[in-house]
C-alpha positions in Angstrom: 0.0 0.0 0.0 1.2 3.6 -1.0 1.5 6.0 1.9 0.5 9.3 0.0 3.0 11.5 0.1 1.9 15.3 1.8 2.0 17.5 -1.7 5.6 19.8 -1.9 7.7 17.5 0.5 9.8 16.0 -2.2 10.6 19.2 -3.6 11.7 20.8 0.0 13.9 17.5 0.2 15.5 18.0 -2.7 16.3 21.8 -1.7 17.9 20.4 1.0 20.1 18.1 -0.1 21.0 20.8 -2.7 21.5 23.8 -0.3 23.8 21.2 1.6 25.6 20.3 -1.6 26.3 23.6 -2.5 27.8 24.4 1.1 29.9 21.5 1.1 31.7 22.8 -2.6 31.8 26.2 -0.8 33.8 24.3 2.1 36.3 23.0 -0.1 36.5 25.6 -2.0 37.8 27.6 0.9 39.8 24.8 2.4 41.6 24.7 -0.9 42.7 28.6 -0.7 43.6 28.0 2.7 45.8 25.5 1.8 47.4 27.6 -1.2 47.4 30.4 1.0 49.2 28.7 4.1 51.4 26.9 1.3 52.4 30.6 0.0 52.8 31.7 3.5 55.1 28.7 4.0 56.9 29.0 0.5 57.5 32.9 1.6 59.2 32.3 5.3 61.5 29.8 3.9 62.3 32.7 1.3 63.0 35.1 4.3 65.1 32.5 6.0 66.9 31.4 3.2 68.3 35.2 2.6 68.8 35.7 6.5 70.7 32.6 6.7 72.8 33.9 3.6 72.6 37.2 4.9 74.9 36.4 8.1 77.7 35.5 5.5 78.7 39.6 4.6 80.0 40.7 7.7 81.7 37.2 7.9 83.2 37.2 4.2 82.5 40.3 2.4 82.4 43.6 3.8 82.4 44.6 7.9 81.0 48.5 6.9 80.1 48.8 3.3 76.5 48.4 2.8 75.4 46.2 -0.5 73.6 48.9 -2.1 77.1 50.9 -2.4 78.6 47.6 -4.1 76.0 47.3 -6.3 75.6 51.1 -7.1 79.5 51.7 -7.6 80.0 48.7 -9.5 77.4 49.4 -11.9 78.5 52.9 -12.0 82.1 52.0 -13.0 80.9 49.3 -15.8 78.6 52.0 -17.7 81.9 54.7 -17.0 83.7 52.4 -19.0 86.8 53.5 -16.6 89.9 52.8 -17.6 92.0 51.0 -14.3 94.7 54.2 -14.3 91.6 56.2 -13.6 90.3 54.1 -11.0 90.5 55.5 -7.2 91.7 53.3 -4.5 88.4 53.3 -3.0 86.9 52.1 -5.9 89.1 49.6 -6.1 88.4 48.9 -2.8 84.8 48.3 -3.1 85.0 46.2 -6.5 87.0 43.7 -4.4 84.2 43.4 -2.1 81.9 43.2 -5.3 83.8 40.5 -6.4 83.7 38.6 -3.0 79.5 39.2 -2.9 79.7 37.4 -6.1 81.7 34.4 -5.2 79.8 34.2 -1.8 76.2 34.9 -3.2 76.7 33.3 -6.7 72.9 33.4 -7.0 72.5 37.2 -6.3 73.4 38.8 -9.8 70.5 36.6 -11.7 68.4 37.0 -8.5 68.3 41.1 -8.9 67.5 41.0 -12.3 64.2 38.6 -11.5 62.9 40.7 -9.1 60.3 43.3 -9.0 62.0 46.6 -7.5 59.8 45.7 -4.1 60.6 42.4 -3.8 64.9 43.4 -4.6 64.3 46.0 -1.7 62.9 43.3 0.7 65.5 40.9 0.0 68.3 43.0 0.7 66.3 44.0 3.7 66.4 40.2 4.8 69.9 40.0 3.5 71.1 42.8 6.4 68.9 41.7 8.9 70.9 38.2 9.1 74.1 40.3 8.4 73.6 41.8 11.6 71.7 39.6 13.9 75.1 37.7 13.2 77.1 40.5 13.9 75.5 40.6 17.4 75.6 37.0 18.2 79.3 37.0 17.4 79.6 39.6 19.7 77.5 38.2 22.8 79.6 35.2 22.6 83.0 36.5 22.4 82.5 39.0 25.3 81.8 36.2 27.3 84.4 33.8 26.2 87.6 36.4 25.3 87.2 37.3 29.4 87.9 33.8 30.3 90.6 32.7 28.0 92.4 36.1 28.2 92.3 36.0 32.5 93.7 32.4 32.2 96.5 32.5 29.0 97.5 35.9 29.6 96.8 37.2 32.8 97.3 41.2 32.2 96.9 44.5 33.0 94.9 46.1 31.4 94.4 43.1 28.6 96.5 44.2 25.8 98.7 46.9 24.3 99.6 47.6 20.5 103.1 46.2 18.8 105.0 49.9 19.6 103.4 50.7 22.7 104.5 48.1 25.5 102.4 49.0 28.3 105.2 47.8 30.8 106.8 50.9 30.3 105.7 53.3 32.9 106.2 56.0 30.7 104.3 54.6 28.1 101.9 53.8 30.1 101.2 57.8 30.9 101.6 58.8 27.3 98.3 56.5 26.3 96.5 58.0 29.4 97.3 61.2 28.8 96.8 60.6 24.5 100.4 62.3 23.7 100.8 62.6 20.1 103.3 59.5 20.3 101.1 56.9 22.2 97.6 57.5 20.6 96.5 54.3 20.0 94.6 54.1 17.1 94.3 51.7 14.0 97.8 52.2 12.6 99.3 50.0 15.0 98.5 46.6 14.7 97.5 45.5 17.9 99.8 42.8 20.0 97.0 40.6 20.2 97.3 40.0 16.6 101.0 38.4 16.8 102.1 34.7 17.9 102.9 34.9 21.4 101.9 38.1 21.6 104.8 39.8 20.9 106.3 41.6 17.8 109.9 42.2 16.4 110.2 45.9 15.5 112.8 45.0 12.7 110.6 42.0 10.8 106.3 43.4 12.0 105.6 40.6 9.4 107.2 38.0 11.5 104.4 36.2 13.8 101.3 38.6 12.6 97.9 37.2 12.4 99.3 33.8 13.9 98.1 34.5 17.7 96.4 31.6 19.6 93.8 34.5 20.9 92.8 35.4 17.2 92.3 31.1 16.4 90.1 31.0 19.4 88.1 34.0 18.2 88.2 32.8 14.9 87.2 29.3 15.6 84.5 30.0 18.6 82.5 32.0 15.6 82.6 30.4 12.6 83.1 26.2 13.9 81.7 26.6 17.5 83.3 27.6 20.6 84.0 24.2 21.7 85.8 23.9 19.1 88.5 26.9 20.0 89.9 24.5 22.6 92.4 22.7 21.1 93.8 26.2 19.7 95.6 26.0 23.4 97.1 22.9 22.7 98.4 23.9 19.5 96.3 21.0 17.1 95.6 21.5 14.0 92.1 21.3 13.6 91.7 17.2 14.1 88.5 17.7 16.4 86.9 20.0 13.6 87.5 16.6 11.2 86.0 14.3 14.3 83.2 16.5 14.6 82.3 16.5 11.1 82.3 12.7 10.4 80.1 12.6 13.5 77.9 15.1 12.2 77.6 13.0 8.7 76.9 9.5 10.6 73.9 11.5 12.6 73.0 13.0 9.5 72.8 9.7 7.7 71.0 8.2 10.5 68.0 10.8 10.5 69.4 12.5 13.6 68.9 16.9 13.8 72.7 18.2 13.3 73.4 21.6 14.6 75.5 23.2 11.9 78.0 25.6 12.9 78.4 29.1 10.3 81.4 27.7 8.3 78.8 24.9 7.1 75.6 27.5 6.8 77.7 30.0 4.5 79.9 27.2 2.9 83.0 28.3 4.0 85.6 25.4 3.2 88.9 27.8 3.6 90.2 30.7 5.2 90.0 33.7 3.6 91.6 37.4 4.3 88.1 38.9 5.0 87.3 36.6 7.6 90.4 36.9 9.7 89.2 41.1 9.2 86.1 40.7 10.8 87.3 38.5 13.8 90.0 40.9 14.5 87.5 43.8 14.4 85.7 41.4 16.5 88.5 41.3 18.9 89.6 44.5 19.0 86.0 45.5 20.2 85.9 43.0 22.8 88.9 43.8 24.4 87.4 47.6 24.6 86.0 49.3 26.8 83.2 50.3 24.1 79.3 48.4 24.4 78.2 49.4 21.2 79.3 48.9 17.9 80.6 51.7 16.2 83.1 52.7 13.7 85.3 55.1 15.5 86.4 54.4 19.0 87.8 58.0 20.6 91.3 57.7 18.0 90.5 54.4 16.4 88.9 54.1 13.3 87.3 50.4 12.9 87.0 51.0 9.2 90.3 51.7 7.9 91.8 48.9 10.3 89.5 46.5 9.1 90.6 48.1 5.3 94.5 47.8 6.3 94.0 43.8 7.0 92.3 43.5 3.9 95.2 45.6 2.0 97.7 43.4 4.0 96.3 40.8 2.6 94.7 41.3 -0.7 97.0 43.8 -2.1 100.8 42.7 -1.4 103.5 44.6 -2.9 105.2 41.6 -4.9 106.1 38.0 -5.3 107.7 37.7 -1.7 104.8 39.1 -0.8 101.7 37.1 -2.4 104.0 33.7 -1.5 103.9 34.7 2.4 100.4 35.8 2.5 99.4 32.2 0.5 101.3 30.3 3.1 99.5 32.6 5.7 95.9 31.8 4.6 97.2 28.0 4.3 98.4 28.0 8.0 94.6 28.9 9.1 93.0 26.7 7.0 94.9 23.9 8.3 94.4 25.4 12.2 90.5 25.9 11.2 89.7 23.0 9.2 92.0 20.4 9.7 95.1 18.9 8.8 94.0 18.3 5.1 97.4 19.3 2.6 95.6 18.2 -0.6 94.5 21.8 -2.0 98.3 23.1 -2.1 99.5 20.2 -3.8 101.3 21.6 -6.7 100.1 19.9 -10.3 103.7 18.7 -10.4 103.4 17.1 -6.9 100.5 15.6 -8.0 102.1 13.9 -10.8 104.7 12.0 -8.9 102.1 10.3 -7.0 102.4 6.4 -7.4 98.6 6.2 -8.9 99.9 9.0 -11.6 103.4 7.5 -11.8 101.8 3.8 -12.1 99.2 5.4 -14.9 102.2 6.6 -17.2 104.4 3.5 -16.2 101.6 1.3 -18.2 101.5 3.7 -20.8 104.8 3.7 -21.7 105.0 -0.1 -21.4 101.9 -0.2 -23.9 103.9 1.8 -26.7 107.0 -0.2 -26.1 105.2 -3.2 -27.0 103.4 -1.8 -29.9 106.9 -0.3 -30.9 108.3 -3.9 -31.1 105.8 -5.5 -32.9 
């Protein structure tokens, strides 16, 4: 039997189930722009900390003071000048080195600034100085508190350290930087002792031990491979617990395990280079101050041009003597920083000697001869 059916129901059913339908598209609908927003959201704060992460390597590797925009601005200027290199100010020279060095550190960034929209180039290099300096900072936080320790225990002075001509032993010397006579101003055109090997320099050879101090390794280390790390500087090693470390790191890496990675890894920094040892001295020479705030003159010394006369020392010797010592410098830290590894200044003719060379040409040779005789 046939239940009659009360006349309009089936039509209010099936507005029902159509209004609920309809709601349910509308539903997805919106979870599917969430999700394309949140993934947008997502896609743009890896962006941001992808160029801060980057962004810590320029005070590390590329320029303490110079901002980017001067790089980018003077470089550009100079290519559309057309400038012959007679023409060229020192200055200018100056800042295409650095130009150079943003290149080789941020290979990317050239092709980058010529995809962006003027907005987004102007937040990138915002994001680019932000982790520039927040790196600054940290370095600074953690020396201040480290540098105190090792300097109480290694060196044990009063006050913590004097400058190569000025020997703060000397009472008289001693009054003359108090009283900042015009021969004991201390200001950035004396290197300071803390940059020498044992802290102490030779008057006739200033060459002779410079940029070799244990102090300046520690610093150097407790930045860019972790301050545990700086350690073995007092025991003289060359770098064997930085090759320890990393194998350790690969095995937890290989095993699923979260590995901390210290700034030499972030920025890719496999070797020492002049710029670095710059900014740790600056580094240095700022902690051992009496200053709290970062600035680029300090009473008589100017940050700037003794972060610039490193640089020169380095970057700009005066001849083949020269260039050789400064190579054989910058090979010394590696092997102090990175390990013991000789491989990279291996000459090509070295190279060649090796038994796997010497055994490749041996079979050669043996080859013809036996072609030769038949």
């Amino acid at each position: 039997m046939t239940v009659p059916q009360p006349q309009g129901l089936s039509q209010s059913i099936a507005v029902a189930t159509s209004e609920g339908g309809h709601q349910r598209q509308k539903i997805a609908e919106l979870e599917e722009k969430l999700q394309v927003l949140e993934s947008g959201q997502a896609a743009k704060r890896r962006e941001t900390n992808y160029y801060v992460s980057k962004g810590r390597a320029i005070r590390h590797i590329i320029t303490l003071y110079d901002a980017m925009e001067d790089l980018i601005a003077k470089n550009d200027r100079r290519c559309d000048d057309h400038k012959s290199d007679e023409n060229v100010t020192v200055n200018q020279e100056h800042l295409q080195y650095a130009y150079i060095a943003l290149n080789n550190t941020l290979p990317w960034f050239h092709q980058r600034t010529s995809e962006l929209q003027y907005n987004e180039y102007m937040q990138m290099l915002k994001k680019l100085r932000q982790g520039a300096n927040s790196a600054q900072g940290d370095d600074t936080l953690k020396l201040k508190s480290l540098i105190a320790d090792w300097v109480n225990h290694e060196l044990k002075p009063n006050p913590p350290y004097y400058f190569a001509q000025l020997n703060w032993s000397n009472p008289i010397i001693r009054a003359g930087i108090r009283d900042r006579a015009d021969s004991y101003v201390v200001m950035e055109m004396s290197w300071p002792a803390f940059l020498y090997e044992k802290y102490t320099a030779d008057p006739d050879n200033l060459e002779e031990g410079l940029f070799k101090s244990s102090l300046l390794v520690q610093a150097f280390k407790a930045i860019f491979t972790s301050p545990s790390s700086a350690k073995e500087v007092a025991n003289e090693g060359d770098g064997a617990n930085i090759i320890t470390n990393n194998r350790c790191a690969k095995k937890d890496l290989y095993s699923g395990k979260k590995v901390k990675t210290h700034v030499a890894q972030i920025i890719k920094m496999h070797k020492v280079t002049p710029r670095s040892i710059a900014y740790v001295s600056c580094q240095l020479q700022f902690t051992l101050s009496s200053v709290t705030s970062w600035r680029s003159i300090d009473n008589d010394f100017d940050y700037t041009l003794f972060w610039q006369s490193i640089i020169d020392f380095f970057e700009w010797p005066p001849g083949h003597t020269a260039q050789r010592k400064v190579e054989q410098l910058l090979a010394w830290w590696t092997r102090k920083v990175f390990g013991i590894s000789h491989r990279a200044e291996l000459s090509v003719g070295v190279k060649a000697q090796m038994s796997v060379n010497a055994l490749a040409r041996q079979r050669v040779q043996l080859d013809d001869a036996t072609f030769n005789s038949d």
